[in-house]
mmCIF file of the N, C-alpha and C atoms, coordinates in Angstrom:
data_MODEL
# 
_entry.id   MODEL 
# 
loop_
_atom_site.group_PDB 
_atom_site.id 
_atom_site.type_symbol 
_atom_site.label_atom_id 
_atom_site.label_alt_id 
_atom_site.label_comp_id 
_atom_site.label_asym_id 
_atom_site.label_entity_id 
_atom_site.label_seq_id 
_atom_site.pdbx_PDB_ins_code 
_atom_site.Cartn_x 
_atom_site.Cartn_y 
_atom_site.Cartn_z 
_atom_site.occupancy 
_atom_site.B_iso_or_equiv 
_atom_site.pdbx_formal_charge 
_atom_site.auth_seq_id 
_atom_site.auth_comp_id 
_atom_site.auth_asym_id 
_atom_site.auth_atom_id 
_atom_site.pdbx_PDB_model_num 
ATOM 1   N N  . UNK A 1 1  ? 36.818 89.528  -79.752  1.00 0.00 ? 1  UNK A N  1 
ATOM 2   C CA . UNK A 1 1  ? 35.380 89.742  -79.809  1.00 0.00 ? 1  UNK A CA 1 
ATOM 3   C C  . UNK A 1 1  ? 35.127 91.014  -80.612  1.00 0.00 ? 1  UNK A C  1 
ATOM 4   N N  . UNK A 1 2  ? 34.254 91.025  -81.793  1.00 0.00 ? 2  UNK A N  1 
ATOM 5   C CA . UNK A 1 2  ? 34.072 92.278  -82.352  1.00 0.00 ? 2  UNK A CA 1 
ATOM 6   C C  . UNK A 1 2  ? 32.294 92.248  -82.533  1.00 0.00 ? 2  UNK A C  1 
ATOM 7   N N  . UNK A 1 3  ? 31.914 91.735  -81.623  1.00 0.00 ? 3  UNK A N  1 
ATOM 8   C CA . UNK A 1 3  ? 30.452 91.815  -82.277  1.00 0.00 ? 3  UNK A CA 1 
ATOM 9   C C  . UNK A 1 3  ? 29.642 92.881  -81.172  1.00 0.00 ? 3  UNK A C  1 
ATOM 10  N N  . UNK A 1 4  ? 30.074 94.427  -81.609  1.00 0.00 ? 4  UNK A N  1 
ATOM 11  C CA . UNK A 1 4  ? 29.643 95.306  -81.055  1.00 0.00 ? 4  UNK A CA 1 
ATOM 12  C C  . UNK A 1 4  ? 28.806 96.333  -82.061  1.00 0.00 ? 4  UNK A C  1 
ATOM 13  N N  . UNK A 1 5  ? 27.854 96.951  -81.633  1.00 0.00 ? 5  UNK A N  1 
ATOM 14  C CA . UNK A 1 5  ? 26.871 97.283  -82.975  1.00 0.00 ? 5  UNK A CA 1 
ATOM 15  C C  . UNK A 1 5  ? 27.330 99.420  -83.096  1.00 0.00 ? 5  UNK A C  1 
ATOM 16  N N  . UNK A 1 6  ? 27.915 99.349  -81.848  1.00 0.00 ? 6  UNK A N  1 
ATOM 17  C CA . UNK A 1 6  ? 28.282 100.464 -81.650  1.00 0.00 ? 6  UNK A CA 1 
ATOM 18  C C  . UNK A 1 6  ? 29.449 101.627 -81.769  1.00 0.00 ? 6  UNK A C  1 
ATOM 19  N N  . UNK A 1 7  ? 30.533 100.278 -81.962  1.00 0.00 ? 7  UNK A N  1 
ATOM 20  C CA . UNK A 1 7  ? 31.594 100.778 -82.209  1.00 0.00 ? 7  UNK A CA 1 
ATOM 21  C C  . UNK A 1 7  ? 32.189 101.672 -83.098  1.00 0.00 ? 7  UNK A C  1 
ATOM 22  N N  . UNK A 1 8  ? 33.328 102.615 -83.069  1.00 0.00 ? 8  UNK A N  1 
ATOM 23  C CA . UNK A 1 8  ? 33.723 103.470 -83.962  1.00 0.00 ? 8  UNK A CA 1 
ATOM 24  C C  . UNK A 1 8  ? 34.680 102.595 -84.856  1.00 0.00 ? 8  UNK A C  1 
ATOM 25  N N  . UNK A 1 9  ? 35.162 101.995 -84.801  1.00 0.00 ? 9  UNK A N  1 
ATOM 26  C CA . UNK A 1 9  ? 35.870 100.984 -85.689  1.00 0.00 ? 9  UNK A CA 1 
ATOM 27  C C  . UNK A 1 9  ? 35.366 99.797  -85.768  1.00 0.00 ? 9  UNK A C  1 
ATOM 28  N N  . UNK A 1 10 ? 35.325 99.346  -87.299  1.00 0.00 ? 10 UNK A N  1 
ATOM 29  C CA . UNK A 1 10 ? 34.623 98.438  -87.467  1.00 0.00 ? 10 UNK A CA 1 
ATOM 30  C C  . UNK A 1 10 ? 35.747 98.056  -88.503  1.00 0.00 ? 10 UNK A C  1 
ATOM 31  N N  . UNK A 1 11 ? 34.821 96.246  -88.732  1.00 0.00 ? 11 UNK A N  1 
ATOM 32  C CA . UNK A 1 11 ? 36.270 95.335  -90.076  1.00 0.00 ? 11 UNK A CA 1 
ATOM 33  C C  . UNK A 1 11 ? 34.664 95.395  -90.860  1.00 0.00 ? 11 UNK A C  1 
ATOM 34  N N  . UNK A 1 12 ? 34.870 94.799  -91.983  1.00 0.00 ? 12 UNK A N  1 
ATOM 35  C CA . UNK A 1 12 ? 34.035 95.207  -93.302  1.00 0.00 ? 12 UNK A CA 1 
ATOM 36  C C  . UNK A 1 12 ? 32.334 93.600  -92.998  1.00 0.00 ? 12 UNK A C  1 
ATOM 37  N N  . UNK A 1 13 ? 32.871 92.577  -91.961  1.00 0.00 ? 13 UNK A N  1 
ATOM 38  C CA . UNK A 1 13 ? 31.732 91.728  -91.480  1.00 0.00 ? 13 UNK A CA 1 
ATOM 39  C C  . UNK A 1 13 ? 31.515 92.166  -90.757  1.00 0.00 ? 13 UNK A C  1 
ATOM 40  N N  . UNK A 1 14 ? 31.950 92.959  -89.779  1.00 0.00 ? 14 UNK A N  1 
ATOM 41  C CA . UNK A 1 14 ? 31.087 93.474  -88.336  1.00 0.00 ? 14 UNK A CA 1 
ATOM 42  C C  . UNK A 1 14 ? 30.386 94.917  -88.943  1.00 0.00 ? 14 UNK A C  1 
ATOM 43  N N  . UNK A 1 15 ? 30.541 95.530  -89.898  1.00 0.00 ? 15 UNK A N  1 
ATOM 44  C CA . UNK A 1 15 ? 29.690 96.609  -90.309  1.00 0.00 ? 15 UNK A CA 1 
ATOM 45  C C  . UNK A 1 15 ? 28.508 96.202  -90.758  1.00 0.00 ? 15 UNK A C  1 
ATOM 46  N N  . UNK A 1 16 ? 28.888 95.301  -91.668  1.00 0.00 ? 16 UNK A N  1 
ATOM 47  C CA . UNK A 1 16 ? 27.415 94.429  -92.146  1.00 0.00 ? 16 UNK A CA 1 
ATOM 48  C C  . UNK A 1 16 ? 26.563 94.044  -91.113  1.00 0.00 ? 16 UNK A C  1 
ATOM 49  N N  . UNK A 1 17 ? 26.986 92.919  -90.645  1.00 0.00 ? 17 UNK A N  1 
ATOM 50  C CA . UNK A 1 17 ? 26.145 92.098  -89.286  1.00 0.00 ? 17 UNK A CA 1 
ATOM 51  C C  . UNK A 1 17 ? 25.579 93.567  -88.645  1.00 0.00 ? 17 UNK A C  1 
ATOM 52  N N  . UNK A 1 18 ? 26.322 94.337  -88.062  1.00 0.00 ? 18 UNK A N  1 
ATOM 53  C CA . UNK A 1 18 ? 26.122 95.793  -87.274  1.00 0.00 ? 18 UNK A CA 1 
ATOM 54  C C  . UNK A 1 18 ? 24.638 96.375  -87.579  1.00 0.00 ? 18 UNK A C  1 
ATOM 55  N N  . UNK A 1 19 ? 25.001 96.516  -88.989  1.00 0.00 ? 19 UNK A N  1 
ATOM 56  C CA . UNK A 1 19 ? 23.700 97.413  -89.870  1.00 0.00 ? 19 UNK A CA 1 
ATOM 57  C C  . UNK A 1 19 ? 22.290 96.247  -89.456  1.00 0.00 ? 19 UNK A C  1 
ATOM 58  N N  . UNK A 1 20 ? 22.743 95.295  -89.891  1.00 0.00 ? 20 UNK A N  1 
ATOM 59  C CA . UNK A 1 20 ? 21.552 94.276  -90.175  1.00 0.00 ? 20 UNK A CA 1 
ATOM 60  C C  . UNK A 1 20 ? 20.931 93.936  -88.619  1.00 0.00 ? 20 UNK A C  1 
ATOM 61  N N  . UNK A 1 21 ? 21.933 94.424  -87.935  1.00 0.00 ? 21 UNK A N  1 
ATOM 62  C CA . UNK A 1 21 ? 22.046 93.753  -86.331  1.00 0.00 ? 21 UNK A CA 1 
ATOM 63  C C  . UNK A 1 21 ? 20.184 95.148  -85.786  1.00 0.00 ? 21 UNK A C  1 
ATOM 64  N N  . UNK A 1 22 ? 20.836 96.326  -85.837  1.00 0.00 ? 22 UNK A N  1 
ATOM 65  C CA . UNK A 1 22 ? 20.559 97.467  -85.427  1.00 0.00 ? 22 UNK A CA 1 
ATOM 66  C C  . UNK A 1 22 ? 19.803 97.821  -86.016  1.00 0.00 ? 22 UNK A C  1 
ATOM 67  N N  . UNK A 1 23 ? 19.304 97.667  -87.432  1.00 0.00 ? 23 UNK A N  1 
ATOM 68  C CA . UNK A 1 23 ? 18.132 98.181  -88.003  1.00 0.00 ? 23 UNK A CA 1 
ATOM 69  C C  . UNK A 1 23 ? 16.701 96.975  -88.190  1.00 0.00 ? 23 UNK A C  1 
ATOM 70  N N  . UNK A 1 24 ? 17.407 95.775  -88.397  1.00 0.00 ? 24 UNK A N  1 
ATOM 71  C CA . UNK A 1 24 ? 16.199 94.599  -88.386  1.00 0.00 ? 24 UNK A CA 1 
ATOM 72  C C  . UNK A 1 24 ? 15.951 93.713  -87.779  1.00 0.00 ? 24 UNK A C  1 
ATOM 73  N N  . UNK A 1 25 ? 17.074 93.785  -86.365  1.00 0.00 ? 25 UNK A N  1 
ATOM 74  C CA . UNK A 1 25 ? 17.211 93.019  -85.580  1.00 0.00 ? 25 UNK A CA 1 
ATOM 75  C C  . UNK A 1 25 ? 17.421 91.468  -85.976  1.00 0.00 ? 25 UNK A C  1 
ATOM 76  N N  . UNK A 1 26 ? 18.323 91.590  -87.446  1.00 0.00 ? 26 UNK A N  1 
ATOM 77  C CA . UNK A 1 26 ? 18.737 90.257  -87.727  1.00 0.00 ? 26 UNK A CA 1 
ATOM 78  C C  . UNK A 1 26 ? 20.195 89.809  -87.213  1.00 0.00 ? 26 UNK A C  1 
ATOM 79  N N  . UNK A 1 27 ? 20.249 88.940  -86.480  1.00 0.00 ? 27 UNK A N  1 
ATOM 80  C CA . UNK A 1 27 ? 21.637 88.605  -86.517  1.00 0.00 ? 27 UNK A CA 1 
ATOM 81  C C  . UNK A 1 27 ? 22.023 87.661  -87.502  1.00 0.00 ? 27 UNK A C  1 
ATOM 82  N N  . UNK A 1 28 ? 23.477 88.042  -88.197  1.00 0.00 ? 28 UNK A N  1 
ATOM 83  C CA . UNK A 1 28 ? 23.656 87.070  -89.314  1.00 0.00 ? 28 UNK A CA 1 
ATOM 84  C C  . UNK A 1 28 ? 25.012 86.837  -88.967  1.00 0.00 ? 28 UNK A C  1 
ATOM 85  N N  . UNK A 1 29 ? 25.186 86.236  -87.930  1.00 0.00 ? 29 UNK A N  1 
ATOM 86  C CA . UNK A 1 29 ? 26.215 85.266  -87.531  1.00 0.00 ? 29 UNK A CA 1 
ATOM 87  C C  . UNK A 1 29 ? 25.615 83.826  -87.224  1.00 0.00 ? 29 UNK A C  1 
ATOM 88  N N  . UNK A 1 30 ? 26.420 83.061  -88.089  1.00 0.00 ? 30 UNK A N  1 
ATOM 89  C CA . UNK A 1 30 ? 26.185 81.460  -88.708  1.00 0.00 ? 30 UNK A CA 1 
ATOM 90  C C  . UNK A 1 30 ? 25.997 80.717  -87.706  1.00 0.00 ? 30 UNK A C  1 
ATOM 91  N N  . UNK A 1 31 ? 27.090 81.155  -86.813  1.00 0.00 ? 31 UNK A N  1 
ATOM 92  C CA . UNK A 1 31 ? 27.419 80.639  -85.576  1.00 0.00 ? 31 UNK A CA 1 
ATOM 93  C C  . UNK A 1 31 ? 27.332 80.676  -84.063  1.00 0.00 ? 31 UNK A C  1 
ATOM 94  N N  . UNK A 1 32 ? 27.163 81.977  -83.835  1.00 0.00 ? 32 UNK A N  1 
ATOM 95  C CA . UNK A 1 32 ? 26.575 82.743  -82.744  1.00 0.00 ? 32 UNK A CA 1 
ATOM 96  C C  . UNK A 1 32 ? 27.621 82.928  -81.921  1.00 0.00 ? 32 UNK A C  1 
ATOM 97  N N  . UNK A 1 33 ? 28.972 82.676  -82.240  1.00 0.00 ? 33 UNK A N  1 
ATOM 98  C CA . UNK A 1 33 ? 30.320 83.182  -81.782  1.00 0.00 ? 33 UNK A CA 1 
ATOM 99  C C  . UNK A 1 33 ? 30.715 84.249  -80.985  1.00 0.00 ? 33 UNK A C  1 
ATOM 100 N N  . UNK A 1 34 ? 31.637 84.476  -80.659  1.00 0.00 ? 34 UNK A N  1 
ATOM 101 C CA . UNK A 1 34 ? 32.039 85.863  -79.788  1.00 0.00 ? 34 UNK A CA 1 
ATOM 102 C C  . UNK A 1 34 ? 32.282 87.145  -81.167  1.00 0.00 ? 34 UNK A C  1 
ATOM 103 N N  . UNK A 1 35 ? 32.898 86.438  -82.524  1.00 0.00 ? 35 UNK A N  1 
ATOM 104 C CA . UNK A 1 35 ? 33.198 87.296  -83.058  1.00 0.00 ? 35 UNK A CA 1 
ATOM 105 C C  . UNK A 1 35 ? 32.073 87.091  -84.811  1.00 0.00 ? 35 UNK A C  1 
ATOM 106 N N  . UNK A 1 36 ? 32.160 87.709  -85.553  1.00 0.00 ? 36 UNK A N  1 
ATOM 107 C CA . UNK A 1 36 ? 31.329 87.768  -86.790  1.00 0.00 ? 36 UNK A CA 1 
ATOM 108 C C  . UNK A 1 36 ? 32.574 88.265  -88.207  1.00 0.00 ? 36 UNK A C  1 
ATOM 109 N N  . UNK A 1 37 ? 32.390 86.806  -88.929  1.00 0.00 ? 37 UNK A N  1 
ATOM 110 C CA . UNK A 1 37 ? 33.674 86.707  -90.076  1.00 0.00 ? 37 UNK A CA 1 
ATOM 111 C C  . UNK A 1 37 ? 32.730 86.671  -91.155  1.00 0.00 ? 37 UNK A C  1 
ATOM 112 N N  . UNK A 1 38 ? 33.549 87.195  -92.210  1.00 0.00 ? 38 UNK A N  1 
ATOM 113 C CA . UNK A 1 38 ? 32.939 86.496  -93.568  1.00 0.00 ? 38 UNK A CA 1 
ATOM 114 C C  . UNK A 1 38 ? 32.016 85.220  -93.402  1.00 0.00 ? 38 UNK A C  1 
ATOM 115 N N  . UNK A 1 39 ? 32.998 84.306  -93.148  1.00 0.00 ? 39 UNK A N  1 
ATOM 116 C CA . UNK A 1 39 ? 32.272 83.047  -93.521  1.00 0.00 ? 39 UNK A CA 1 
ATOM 117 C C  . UNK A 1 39 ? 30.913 82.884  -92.782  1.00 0.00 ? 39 UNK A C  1 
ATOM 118 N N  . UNK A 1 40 ? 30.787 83.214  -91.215  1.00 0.00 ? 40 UNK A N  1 
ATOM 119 C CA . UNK A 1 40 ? 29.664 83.756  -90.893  1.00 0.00 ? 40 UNK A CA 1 
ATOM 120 C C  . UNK A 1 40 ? 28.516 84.127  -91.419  1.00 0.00 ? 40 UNK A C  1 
ATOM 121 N N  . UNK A 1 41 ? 28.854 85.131  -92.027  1.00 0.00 ? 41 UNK A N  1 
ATOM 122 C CA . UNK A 1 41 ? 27.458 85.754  -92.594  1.00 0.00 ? 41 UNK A CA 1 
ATOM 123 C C  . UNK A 1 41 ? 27.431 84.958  -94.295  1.00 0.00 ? 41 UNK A C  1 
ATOM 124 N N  . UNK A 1 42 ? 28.087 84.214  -94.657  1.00 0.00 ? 42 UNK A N  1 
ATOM 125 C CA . UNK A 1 42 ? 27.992 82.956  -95.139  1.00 0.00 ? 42 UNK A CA 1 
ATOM 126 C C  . UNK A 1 42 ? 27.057 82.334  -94.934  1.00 0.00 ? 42 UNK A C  1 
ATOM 127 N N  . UNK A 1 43 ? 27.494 81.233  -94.367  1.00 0.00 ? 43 UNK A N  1 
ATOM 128 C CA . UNK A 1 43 ? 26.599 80.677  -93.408  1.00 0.00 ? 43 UNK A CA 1 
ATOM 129 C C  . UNK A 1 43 ? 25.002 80.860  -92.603  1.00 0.00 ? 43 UNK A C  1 
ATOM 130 N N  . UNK A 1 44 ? 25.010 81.973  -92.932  1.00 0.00 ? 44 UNK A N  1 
ATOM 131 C CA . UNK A 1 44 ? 23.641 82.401  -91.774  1.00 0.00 ? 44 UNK A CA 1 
ATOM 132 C C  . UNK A 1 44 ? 22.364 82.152  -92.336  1.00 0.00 ? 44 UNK A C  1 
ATOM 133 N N  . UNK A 1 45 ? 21.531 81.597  -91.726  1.00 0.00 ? 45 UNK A N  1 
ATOM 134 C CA . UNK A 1 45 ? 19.934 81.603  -92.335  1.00 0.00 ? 45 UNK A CA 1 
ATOM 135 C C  . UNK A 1 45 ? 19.574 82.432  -92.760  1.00 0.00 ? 45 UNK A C  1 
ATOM 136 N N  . UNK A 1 46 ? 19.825 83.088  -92.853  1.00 0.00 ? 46 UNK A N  1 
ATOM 137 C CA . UNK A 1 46 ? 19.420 84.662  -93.474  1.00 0.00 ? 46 UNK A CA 1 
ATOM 138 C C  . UNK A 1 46 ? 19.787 84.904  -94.740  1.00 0.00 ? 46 UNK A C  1 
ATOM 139 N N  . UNK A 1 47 ? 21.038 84.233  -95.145  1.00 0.00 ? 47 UNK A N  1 
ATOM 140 C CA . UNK A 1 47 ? 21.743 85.213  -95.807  1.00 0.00 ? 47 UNK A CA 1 
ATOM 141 C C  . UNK A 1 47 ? 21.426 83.554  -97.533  1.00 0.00 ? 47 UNK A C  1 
ATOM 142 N N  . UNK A 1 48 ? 21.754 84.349  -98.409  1.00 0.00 ? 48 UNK A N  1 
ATOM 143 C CA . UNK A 1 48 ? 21.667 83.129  -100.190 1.00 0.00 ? 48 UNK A CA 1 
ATOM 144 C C  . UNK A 1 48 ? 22.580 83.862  -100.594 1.00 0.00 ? 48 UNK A C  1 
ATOM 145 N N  . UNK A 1 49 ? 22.955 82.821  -101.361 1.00 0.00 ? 49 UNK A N  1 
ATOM 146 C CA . UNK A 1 49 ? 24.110 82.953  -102.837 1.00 0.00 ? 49 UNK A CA 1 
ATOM 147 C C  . UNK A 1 49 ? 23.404 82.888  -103.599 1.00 0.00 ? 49 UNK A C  1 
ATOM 148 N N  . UNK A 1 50 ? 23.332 83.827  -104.437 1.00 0.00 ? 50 UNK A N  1 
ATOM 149 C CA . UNK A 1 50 ? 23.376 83.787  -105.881 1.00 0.00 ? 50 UNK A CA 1 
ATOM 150 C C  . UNK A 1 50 ? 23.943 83.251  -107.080 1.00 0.00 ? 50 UNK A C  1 
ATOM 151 N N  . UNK A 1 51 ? 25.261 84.142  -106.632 1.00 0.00 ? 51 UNK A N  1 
ATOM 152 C CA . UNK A 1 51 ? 26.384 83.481  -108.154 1.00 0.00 ? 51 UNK A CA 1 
ATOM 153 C C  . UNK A 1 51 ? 27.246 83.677  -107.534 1.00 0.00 ? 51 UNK A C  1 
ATOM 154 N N  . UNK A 1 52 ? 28.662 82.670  -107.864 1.00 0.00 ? 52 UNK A N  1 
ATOM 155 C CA . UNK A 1 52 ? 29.652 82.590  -107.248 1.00 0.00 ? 52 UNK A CA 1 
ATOM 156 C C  . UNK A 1 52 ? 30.287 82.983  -108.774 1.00 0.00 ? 52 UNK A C  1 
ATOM 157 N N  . UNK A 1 53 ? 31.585 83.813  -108.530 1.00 0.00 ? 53 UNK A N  1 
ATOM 158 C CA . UNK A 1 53 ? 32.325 84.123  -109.212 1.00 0.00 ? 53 UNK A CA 1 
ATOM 159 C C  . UNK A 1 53 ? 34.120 84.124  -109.009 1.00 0.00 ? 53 UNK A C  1 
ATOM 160 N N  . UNK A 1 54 ? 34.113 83.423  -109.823 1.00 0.00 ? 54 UNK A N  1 
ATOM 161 C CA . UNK A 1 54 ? 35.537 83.098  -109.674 1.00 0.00 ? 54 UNK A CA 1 
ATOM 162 C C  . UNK A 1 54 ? 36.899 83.746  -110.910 1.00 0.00 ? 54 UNK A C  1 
# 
């Protein structure tokens, strides 16, 4: 489980979600899971692609 908004360690999707969590009260987990991945905030109503680059 990493979907804590408070924590001193964070992975580089739970900082995001975190920020977005705590300042706009968006959650941008896709899924509503215990934990918040990349693909997650993928996924989320919130969130568009632009350009994919490969």
């Amino acid at each position: 489980m990493n979907k804590k908004t408070g924590s001193a360690k964070m992975n580089c999707s739970q900082l995001v979600w975190a920020a977005y969590k705590a300042s706009v009260k968006i959650d941008l987990d896709g899924n509503g899971g215990l934990g918040v991945y990349p693909y997650n905030i993928k996924d989320s109503k919130h969130t568009h692609i632009y350009k994919t680059i490969k």
